[in-house]
Structure formats: structure tokens, C-alpha cells
Chimera marker file (.cmm) of the C-alpha trace (Angstrom):
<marker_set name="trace">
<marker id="1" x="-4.181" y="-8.482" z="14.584" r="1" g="1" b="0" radius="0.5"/>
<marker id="2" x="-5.640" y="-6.608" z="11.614" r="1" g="1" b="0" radius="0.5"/>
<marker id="3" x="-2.982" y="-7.739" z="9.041" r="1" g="1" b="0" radius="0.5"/>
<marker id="4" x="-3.461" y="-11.783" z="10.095" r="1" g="1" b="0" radius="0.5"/>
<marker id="5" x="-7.344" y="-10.843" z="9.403" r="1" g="1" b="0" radius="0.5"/>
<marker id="6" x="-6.641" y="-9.321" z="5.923" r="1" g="1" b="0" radius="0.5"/>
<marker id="7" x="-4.924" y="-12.539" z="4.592" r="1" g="1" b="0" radius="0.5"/>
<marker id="8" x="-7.308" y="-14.136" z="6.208" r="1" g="1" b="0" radius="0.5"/>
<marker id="9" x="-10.299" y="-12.306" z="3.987" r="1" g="1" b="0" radius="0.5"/>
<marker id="10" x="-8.235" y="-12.836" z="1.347" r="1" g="1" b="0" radius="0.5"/>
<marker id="11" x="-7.969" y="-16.942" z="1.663" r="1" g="1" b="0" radius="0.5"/>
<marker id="12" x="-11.273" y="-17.075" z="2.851" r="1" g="1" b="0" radius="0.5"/>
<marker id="13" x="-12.817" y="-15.668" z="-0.196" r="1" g="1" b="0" radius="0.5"/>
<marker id="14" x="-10.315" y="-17.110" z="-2.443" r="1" g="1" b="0" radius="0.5"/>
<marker id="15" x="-11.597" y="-20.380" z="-1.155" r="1" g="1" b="0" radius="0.5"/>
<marker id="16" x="-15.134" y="-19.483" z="-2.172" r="1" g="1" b="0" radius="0.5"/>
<marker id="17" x="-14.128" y="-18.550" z="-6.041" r="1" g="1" b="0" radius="0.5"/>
<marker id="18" x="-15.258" y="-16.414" z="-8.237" r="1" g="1" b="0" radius="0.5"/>
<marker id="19" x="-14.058" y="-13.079" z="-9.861" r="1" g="1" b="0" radius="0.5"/>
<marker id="20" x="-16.521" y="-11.134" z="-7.476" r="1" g="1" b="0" radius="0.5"/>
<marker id="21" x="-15.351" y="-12.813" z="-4.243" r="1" g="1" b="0" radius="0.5"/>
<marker id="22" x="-11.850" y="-12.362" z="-5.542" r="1" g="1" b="0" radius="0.5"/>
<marker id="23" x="-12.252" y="-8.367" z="-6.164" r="1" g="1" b="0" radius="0.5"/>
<marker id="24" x="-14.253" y="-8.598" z="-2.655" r="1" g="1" b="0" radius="0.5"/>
<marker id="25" x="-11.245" y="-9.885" z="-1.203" r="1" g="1" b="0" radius="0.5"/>
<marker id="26" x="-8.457" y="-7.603" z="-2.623" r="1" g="1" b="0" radius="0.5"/>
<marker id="27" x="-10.624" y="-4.906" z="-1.770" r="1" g="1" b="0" radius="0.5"/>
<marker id="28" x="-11.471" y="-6.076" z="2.031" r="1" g="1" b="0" radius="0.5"/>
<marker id="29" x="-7.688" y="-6.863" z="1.885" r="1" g="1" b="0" radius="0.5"/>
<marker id="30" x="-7.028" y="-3.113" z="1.432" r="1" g="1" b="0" radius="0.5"/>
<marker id="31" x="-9.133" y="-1.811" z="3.606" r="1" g="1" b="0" radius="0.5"/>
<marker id="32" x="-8.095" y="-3.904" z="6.499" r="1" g="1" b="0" radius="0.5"/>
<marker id="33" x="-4.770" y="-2.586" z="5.615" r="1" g="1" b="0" radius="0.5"/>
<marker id="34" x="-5.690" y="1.020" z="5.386" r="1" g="1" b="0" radius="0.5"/>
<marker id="35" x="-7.200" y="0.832" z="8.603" r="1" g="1" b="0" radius="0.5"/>
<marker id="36" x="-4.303" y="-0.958" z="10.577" r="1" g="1" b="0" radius="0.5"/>
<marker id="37" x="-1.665" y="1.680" z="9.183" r="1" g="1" b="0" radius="0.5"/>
<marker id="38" x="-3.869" y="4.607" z="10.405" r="1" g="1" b="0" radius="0.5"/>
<marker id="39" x="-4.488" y="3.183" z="14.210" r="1" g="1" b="0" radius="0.5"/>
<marker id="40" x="-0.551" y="2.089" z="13.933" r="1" g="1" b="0" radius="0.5"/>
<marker id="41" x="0.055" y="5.611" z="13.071" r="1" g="1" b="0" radius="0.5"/>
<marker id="42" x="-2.682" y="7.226" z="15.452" r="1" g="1" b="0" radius="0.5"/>
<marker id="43" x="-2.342" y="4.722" z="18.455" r="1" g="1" b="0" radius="0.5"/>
<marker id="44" x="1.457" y="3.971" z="18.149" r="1" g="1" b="0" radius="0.5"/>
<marker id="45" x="3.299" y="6.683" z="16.249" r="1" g="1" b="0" radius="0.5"/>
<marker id="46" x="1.625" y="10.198" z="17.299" r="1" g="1" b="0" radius="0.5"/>
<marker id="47" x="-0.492" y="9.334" z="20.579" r="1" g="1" b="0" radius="0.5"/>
<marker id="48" x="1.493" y="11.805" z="22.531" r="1" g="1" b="0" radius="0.5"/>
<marker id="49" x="1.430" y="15.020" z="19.876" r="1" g="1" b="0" radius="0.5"/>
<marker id="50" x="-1.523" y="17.028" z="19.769" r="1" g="1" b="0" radius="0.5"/>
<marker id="51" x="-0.520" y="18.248" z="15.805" r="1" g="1" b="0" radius="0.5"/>
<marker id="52" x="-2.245" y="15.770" z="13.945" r="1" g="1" b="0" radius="0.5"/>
<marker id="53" x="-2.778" y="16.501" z="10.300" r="1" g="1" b="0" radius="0.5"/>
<marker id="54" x="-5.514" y="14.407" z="8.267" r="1" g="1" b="0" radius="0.5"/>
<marker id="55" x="-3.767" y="14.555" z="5.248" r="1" g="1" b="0" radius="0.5"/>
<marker id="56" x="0.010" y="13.029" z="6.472" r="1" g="1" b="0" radius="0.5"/>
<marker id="57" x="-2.357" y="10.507" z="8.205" r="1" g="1" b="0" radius="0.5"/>
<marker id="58" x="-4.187" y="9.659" z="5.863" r="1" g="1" b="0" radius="0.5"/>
<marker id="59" x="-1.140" y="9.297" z="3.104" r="1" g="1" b="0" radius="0.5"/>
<marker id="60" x="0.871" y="7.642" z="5.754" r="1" g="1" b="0" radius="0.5"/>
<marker id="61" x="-2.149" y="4.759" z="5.672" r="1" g="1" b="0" radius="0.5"/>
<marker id="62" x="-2.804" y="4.417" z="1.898" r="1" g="1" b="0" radius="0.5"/>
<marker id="63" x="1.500" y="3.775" z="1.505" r="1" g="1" b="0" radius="0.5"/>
<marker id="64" x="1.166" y="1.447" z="4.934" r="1" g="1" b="0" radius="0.5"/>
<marker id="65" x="-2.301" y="-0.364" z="2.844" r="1" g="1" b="0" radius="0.5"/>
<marker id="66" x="-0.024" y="-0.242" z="-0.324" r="1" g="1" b="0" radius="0.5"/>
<marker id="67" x="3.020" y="-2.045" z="1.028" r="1" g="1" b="0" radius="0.5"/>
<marker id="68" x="1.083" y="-4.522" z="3.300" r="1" g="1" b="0" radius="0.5"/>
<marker id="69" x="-0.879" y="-5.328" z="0.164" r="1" g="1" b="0" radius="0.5"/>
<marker id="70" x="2.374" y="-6.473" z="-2.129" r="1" g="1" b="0" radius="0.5"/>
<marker id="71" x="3.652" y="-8.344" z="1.018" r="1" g="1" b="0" radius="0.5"/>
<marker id="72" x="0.394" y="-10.425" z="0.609" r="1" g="1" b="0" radius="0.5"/>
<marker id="73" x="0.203" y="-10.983" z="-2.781" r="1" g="1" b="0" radius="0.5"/>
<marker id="74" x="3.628" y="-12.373" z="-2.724" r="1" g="1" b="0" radius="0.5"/>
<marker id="75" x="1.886" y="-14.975" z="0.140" r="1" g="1" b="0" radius="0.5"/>
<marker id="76" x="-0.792" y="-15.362" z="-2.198" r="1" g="1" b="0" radius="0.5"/>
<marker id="77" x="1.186" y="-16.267" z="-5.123" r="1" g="1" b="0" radius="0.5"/>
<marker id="78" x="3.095" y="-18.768" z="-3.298" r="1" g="1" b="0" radius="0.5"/>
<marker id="79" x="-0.043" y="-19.804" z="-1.869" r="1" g="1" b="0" radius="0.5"/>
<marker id="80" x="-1.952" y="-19.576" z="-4.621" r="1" g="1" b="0" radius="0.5"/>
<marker id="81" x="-4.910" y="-17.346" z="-3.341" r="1" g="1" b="0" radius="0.5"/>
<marker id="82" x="-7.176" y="-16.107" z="-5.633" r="1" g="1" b="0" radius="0.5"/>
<marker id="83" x="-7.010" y="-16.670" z="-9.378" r="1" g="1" b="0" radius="0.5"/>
<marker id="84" x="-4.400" y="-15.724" z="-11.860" r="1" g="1" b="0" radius="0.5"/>
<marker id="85" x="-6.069" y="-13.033" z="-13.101" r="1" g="1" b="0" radius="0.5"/>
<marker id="86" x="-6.869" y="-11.567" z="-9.917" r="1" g="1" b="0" radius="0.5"/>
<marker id="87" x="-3.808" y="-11.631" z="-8.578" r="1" g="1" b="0" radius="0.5"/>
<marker id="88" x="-2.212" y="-10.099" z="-11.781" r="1" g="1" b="0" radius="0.5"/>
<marker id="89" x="-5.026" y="-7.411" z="-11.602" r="1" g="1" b="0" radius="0.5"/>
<marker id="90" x="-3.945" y="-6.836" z="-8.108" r="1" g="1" b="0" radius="0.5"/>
<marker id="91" x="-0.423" y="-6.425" z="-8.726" r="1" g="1" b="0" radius="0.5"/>
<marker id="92" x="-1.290" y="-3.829" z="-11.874" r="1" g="1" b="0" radius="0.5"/>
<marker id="93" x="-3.478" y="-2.453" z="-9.142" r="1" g="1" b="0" radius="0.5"/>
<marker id="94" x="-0.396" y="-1.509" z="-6.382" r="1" g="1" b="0" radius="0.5"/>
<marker id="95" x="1.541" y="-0.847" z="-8.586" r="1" g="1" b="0" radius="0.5"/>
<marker id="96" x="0.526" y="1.635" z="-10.459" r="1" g="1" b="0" radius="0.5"/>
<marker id="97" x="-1.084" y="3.209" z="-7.048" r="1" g="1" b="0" radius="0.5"/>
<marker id="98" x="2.332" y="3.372" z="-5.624" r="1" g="1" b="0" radius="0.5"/>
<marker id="99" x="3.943" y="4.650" z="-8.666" r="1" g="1" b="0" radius="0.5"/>
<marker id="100" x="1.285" y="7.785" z="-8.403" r="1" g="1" b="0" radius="0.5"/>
<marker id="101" x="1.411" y="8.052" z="-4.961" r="1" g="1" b="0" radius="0.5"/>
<marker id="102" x="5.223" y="8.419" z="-4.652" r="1" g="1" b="0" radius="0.5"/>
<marker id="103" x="5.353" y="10.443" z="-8.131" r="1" g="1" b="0" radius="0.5"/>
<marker id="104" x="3.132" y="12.891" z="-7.710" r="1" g="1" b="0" radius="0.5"/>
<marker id="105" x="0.790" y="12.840" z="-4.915" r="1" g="1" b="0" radius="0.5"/>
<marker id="106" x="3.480" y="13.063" z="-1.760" r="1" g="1" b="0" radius="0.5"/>
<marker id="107" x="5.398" y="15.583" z="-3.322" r="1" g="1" b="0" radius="0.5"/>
<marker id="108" x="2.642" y="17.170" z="-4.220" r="1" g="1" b="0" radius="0.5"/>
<marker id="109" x="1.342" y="17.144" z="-0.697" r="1" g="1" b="0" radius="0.5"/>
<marker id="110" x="4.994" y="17.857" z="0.701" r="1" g="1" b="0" radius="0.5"/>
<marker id="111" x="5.274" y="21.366" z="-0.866" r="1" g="1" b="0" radius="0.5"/>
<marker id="112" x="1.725" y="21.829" z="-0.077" r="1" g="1" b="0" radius="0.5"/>
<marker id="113" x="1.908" y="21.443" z="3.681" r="1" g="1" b="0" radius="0.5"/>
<marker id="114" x="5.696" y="23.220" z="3.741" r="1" g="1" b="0" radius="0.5"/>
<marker id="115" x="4.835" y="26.218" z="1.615" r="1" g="1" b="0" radius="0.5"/>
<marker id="116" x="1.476" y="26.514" z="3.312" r="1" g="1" b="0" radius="0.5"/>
<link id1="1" id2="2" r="1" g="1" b="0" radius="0.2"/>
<link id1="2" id2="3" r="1" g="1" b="0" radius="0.2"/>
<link id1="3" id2="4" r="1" g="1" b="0" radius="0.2"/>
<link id1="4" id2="5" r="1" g="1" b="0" radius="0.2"/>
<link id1="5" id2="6" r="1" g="1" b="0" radius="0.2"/>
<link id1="6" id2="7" r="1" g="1" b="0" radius="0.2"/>
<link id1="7" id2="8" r="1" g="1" b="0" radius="0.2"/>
<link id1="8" id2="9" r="1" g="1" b="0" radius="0.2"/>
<link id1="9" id2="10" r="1" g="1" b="0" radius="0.2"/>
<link id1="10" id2="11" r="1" g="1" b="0" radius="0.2"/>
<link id1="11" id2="12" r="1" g="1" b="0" radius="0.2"/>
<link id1="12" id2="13" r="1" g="1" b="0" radius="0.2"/>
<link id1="13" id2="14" r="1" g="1" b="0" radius="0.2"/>
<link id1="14" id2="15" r="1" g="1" b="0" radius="0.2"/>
<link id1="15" id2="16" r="1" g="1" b="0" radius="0.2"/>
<link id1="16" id2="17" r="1" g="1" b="0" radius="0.2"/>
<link id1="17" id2="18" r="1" g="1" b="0" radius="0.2"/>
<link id1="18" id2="19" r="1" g="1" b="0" radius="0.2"/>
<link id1="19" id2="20" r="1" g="1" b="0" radius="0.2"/>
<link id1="20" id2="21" r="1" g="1" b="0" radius="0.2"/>
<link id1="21" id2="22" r="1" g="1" b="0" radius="0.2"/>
<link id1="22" id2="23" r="1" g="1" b="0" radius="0.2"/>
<link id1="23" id2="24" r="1" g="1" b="0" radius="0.2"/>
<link id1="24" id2="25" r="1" g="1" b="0" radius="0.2"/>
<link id1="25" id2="26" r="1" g="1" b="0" radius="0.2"/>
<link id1="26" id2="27" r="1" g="1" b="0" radius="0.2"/>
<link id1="27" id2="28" r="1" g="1" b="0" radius="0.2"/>
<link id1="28" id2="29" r="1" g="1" b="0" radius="0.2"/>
<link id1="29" id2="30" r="1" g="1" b="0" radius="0.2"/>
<link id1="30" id2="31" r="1" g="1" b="0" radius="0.2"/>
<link id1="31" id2="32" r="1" g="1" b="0" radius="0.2"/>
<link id1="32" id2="33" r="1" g="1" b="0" radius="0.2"/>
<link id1="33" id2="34" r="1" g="1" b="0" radius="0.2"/>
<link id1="34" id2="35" r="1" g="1" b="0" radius="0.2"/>
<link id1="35" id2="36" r="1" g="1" b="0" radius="0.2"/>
<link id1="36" id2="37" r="1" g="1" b="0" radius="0.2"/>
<link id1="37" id2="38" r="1" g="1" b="0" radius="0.2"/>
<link id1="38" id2="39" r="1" g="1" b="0" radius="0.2"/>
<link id1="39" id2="40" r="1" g="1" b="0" radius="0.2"/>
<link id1="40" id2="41" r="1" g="1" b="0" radius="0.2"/>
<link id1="41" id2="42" r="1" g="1" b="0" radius="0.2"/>
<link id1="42" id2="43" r="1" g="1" b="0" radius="0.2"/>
<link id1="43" id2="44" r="1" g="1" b="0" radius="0.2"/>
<link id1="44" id2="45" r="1" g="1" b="0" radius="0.2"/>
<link id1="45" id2="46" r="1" g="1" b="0" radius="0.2"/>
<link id1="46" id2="47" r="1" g="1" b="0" radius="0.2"/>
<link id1="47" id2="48" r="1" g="1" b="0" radius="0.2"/>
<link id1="48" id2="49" r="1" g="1" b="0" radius="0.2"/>
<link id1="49" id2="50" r="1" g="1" b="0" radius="0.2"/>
<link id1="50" id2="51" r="1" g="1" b="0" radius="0.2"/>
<link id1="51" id2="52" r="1" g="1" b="0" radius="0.2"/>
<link id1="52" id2="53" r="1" g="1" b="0" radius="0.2"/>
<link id1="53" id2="54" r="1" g="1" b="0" radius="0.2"/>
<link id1="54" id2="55" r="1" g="1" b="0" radius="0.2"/>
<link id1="55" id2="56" r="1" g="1" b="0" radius="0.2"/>
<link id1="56" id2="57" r="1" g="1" b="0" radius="0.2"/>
<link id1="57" id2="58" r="1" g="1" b="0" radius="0.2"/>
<link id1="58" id2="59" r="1" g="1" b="0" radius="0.2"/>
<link id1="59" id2="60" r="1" g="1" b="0" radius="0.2"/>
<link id1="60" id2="61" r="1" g="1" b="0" radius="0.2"/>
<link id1="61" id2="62" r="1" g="1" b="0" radius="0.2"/>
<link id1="62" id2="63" r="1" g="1" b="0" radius="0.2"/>
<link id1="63" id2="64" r="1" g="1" b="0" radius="0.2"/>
<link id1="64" id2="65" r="1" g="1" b="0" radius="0.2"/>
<link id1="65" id2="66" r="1" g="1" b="0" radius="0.2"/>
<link id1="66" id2="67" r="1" g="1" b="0" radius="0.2"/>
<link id1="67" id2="68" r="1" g="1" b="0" radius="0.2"/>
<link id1="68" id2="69" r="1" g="1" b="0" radius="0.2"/>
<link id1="69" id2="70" r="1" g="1" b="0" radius="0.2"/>
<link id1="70" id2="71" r="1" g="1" b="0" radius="0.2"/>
<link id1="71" id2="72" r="1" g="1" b="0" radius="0.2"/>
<link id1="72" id2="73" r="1" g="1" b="0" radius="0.2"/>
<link id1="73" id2="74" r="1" g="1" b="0" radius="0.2"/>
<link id1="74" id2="75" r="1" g="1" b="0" radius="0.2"/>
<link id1="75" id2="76" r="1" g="1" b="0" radius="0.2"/>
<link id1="76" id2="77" r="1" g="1" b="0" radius="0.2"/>
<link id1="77" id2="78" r="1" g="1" b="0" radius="0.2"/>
<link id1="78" id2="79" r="1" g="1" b="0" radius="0.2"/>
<link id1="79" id2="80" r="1" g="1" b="0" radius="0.2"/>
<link id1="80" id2="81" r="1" g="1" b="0" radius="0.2"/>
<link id1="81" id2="82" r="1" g="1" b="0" radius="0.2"/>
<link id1="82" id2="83" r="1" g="1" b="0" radius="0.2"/>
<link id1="83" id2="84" r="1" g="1" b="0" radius="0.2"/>
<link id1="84" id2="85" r="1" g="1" b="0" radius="0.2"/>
<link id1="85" id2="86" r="1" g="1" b="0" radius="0.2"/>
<link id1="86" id2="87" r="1" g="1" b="0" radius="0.2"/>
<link id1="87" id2="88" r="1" g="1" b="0" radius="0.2"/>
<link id1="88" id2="89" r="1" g="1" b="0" radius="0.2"/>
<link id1="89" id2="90" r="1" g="1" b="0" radius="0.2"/>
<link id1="90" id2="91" r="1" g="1" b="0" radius="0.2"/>
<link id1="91" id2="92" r="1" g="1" b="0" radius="0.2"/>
<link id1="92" id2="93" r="1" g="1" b="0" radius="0.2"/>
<link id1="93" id2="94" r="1" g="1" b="0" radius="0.2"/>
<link id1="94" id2="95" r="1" g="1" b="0" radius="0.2"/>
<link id1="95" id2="96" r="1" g="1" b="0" radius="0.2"/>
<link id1="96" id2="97" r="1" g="1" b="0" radius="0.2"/>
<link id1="97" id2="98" r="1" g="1" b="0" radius="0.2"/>
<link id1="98" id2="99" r="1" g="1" b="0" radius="0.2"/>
<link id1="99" id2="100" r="1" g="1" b="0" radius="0.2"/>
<link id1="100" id2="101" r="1" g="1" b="0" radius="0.2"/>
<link id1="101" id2="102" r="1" g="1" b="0" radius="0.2"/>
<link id1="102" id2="103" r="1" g="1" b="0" radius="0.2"/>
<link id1="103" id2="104" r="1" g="1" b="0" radius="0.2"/>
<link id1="104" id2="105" r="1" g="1" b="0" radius="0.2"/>
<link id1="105" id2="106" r="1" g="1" b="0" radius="0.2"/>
<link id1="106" id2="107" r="1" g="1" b="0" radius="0.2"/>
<link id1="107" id2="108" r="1" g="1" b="0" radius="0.2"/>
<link id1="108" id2="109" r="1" g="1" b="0" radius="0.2"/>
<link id1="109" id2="110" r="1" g="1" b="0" radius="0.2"/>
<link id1="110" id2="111" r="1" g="1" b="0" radius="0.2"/>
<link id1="111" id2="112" r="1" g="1" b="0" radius="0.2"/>
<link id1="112" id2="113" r="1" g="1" b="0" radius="0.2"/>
<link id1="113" id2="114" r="1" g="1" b="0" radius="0.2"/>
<link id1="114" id2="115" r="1" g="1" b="0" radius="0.2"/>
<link id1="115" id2="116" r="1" g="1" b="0" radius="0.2"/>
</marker_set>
């Protein structure tokens, strides 16, 4: 499944050190994520409407990459996958990203595609 292959970036290039391999693996972490919440959404969630709107999809993803992502690093901090600073990076990283995405962006978006 995607998710098992985004820890599994994530170990792998934990195991190969580095800050580089560690910011390659957060981000290849996230994108694996982003991707697996929009075919979850696409394949699973909305394969028999015909309405599909990019921007709910893509939101729907980036929150689905967001959670995923704090799931792992919990793994990875029990683990111990990546350094400490990565990780902490990673955590200021989702963090703040869900803080602006639930803050501002969806309700942004909300009253956007409602008042439209």
C-alpha cells in the first residue's frame, strides 16, 4: 500500500543519514501521502459522482498527507527514524501546515465554493 511505502522511504533514508536524505525522506514521505489520500478520495470516496471539484480534492489530500504524516512521526520517534532535528523540523513543519490549513485556507475555500 502507499502508506507502508512512505514509512518505508522514510526508514530507508533515515538509515542512510544525513540532513539531505532526512529532508528527502520527509518530503517523499509527504508526497506518498498526498498521493494515497487523493486516489483514496478519487478511487474510493467519489468513483460513482461525476461532480468532482479539484480544489475539495485536492484539500481533502494535503489534510489526508498532513494527518498520515503526524501518525508517522509518532512511529518515527518511537523508532527513532531520522535525526532529532529532523524530526523536530518535521513536526514544526505539520504543524504549522495544519494550523493554516484549518485556520484559514478551508474556510476560506468553504465560503468560496458556497457563495460562488
Amino acid at each position: 500500500s502507499l502508506l507502508g511505502m512512505g514509512v518505508m522511504i522514510g526508514i530507508v533514508s533515515s538509515g542512510i543519514g544525513g540532513a539531505f536524505f532526512d529532508a528527502l525522506g520527509v518530503a517523499g514521505t509527504l508526497l506518498i501521502f498526498f498521493a494515497a489520500g487523493w486516489l483514496f478520495l478519487t478511487r474510493k470516496v467519489l468513483k460513482d459522482h461525476e461532480a468532482k471539484a479539484w480544489l475539495v480534492q485536492s484539500l481533502f489530500s494535503v489534510i489526508f498527507m498532513l494527518s498520515c504524516s503526524m501518525y508517522c512521526l509518532v512511529l518515527f520517534e518511537v523508532l527513532g527514524v531520522f535525526s532529532d532535528e529532523a524530526r523536530w523540523w518535521a513536526w514544526k513543519l505539520d504543524l504549522v501546515a495544519v494550523i493554516v490549513v484549518l485556520i484559514f485556507i478551508l474556510p476560506y475555500s468553504f465560503f468560496f465554493l458556497t457563495l460562488r
